[in-house]
C-alpha positions as CSV (number, residue, x, y, z in Angstrom):
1,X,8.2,-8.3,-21.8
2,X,7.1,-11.2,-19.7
3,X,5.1,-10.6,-17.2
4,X,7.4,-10.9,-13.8
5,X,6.2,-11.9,-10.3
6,X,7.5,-9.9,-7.3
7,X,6.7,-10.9,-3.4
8,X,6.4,-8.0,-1.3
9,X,8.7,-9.0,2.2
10,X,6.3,-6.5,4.5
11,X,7.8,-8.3,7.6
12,X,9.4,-6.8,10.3
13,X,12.0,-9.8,10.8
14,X,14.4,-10.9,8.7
15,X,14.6,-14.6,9.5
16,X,10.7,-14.4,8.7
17,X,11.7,-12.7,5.8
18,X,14.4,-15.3,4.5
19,X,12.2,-17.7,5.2
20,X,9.1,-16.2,3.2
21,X,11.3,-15.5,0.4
22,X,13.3,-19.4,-0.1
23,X,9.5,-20.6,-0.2
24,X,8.7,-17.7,-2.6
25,X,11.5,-18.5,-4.8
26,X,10.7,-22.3,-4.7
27,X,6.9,-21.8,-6.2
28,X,8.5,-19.8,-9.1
29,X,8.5,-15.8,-7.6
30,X,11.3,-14.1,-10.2
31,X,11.8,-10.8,-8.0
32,X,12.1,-10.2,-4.6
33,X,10.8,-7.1,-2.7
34,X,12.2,-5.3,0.7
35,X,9.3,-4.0,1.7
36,X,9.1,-1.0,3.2
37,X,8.7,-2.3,7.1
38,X,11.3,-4.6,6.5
39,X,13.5,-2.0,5.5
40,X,12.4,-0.1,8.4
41,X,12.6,-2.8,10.9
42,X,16.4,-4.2,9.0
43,X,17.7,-1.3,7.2
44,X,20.3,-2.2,5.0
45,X,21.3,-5.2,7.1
46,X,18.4,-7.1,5.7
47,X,18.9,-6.1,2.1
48,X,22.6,-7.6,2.6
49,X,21.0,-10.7,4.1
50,X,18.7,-11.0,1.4
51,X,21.3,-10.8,-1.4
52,X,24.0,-13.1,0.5
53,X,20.6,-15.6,0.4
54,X,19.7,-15.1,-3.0
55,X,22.7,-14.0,-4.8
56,X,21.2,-13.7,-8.2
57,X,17.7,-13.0,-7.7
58,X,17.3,-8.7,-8.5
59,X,15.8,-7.5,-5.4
60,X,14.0,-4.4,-4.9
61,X,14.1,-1.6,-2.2
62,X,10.7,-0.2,-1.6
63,X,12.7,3.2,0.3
64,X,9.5,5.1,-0.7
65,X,12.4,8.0,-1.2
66,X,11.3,11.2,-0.6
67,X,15.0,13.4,0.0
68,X,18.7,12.4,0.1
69,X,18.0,10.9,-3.1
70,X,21.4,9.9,-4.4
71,X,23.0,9.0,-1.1
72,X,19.5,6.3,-0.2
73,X,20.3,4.5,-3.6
74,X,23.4,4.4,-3.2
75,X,23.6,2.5,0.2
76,X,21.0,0.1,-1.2
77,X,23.1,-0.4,-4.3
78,X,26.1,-1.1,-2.5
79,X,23.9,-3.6,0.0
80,X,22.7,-5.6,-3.2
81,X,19.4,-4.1,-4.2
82,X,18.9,-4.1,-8.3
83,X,16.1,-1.5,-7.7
84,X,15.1,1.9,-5.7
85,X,11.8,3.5,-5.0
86,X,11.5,7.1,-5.6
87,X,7.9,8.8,-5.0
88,X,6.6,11.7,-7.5
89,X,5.6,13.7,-4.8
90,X,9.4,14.1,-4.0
91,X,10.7,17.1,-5.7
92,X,11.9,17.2,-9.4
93,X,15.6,17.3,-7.9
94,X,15.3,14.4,-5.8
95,X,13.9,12.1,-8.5
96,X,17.3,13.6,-10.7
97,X,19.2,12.6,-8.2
98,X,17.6,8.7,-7.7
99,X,18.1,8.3,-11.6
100,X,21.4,9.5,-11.6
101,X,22.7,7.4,-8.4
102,X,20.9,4.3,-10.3
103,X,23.3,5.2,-13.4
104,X,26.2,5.7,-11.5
105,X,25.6,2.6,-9.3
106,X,23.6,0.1,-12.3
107,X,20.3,-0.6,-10.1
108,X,16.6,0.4,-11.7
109,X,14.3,3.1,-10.0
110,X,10.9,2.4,-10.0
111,X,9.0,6.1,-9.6
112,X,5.5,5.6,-7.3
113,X,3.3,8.2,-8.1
114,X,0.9,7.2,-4.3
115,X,-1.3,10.4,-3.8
116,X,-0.7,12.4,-7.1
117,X,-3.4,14.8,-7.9
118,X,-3.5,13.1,-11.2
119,X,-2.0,9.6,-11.1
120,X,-1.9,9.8,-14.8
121,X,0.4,13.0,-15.5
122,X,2.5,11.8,-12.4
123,X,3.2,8.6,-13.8
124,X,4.4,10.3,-17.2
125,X,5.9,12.7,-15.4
126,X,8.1,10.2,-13.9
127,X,9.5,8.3,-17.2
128,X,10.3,11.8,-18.3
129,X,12.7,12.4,-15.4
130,X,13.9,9.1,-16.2
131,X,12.2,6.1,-14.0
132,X,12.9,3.0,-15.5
133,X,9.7,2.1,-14.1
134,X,6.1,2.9,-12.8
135,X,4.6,2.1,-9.5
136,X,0.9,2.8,-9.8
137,X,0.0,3.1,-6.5
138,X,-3.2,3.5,-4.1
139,X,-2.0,4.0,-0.4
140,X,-3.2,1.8,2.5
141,X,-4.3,4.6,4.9
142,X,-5.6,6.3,1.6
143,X,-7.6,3.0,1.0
144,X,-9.0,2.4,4.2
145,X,-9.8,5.7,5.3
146,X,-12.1,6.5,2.3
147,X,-13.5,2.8,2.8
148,X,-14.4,3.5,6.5
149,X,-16.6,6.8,5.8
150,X,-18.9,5.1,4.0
151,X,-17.2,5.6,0.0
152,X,-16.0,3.1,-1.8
153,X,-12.6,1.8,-1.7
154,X,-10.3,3.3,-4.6
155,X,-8.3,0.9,-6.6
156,X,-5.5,0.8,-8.8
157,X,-7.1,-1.0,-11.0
158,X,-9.8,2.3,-11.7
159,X,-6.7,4.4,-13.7
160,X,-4.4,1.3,-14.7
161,X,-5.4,1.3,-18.3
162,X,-4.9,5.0,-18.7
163,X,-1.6,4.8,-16.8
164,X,0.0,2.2,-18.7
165,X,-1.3,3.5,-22.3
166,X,0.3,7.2,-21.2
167,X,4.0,6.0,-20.2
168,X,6.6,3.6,-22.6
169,X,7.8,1.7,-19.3
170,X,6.6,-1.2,-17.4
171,X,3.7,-0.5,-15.1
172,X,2.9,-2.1,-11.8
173,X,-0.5,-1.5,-9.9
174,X,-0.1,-2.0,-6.5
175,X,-2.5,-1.4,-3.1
176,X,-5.3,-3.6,-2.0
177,X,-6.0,-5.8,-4.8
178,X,-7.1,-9.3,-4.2
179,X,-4.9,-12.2,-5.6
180,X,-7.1,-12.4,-8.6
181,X,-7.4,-9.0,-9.5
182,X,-3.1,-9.1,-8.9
183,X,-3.1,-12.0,-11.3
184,X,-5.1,-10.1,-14.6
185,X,-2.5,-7.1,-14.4
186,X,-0.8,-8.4,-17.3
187,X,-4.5,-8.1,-19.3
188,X,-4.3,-4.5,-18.7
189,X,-0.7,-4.5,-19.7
190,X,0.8,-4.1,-16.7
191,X,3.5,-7.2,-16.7
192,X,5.1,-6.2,-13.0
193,X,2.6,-8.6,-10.2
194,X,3.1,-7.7,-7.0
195,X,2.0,-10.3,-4.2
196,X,2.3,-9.3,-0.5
197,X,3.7,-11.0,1.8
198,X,3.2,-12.3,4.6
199,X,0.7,-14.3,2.5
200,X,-2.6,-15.3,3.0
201,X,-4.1,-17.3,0.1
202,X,-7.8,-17.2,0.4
203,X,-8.6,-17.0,-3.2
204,X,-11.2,-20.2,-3.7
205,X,-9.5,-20.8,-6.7
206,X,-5.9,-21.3,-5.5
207,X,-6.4,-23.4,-1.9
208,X,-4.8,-26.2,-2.7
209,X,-6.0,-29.7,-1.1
210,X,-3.9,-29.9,1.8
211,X,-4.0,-25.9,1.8
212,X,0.0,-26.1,1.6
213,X,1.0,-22.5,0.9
214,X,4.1,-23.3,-1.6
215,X,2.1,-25.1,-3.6
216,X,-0.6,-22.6,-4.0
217,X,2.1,-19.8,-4.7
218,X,3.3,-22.2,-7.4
219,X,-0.3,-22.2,-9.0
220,X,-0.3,-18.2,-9.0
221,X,3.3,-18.4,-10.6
222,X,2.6,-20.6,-13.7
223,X,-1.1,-18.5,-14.2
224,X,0.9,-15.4,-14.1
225,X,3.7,-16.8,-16.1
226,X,1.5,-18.2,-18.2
227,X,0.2,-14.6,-20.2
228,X,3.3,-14.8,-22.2
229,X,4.9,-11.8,-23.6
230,X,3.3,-8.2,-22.7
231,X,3.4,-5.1,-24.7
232,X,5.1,-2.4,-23.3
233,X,5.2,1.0,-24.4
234,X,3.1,-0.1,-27.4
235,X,-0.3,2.5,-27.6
């Protein structure tokens, strides 16, 4: 497939977010993320804002669902979001129930296997209840609080390979990676690139002149764009 840029809308407003997201969508973004404190902070108001905004753009949920399975997707199907997060630490029943309310209701679930034992076996584990995709995930706290006793910081990136050779669905890493370590997921197969947002672009390599922030989103766009077609599910 080709590789597909998603913003993440972490914002707590949605006017912020609509505003993020037009200038997102200008430099070339192809999927749009409520993140998870916009969600929080909006509920389903602001996934309904964001589909009335962009009515043809798929727009993903980032509910981080760990019970009421079927009734969470549903309410973000019927507010305009194309996909749902389930987490694999949710029990076997609760993922069932995401798949089967993303059937019934046509949007995608995305399975996020965040603190698995084994990141690896989650992830499979996933794709075998039926995610249509994988989120491989290293959690914030997670990330900071083994970086502040002295180890270093875990990363995505350290399993990515493994994860994407064990599962036959698109992969995306997400959790503390710097633009250009977002940028190369598609070299480790990974064709889902998550940027956060709200974004600071300090990579060297992507300030443009006048340090105008569309423009240097648009530079990130065309190099991610620019991988051409991924394998997926190919080992």
């Amino acid at each position: 497939m080709k590789p597909i840029v998603q913003i993440s809308l972490d914002l707590t407003n949605i006017d912020e977010a609509l505003e993020t997201a037009a200038l997102a969508m200008r430099a070339g973004v192809d999927w749009l993320e409520a993140g998870t404190p916009l969600i929080l902070a909006e509920g389903l108001h602001g996934v309904r804002k964001l589909r009335e905004a962009f009515p043809n753009v798929p727009i993903v949920a980032d509910l981080k669902t760990m019970d009421g399975g079927y009734l969470e997707a549903e309410m973000m199907a019927k507010a305009g979001a194309t996909h749902v997060v389930v987490m694999a630490r949710a029990h076997a029943e609760t993922i069932k129930c995401v798949v089967q309310a993303g059937r019934d209701f046509g949007v995608k679930v995305m399975g996020d296997n965040m603190v698995c034992p084994d990141m690896v076996e989650g992830a499979k584990w996933l794709e075998d209840l039926g995610c249509d995709y994988i989120i491989h995930h290293t959690g914030y706290d997670e990330r900071r609080g083994i970086a502040a006793q002295g180890h270093r910081m875990p990363s995505p990136l350290d399993q990515l390979r493994e994860v994407v050779q064990a599962v036959s669905v698109p992969v995306q890493a997400v959790g503390g990676l710097t633009l250009e370590q977002a940028i190369r997921c598609p070299e480790y197969g990974a064709p889902l690139v998550v940027l956060g947002a709200p974004l600071t672009i300090d990579a060297d390599a992507f300030k443009t002149a006048d340090g105008d922030l569309e423009s240097s989103l648009r530079l990130i766009c065309e190099k991610i764009h620019a991988y051409g077609d991924v394998a997926v599910g190919v080992h």
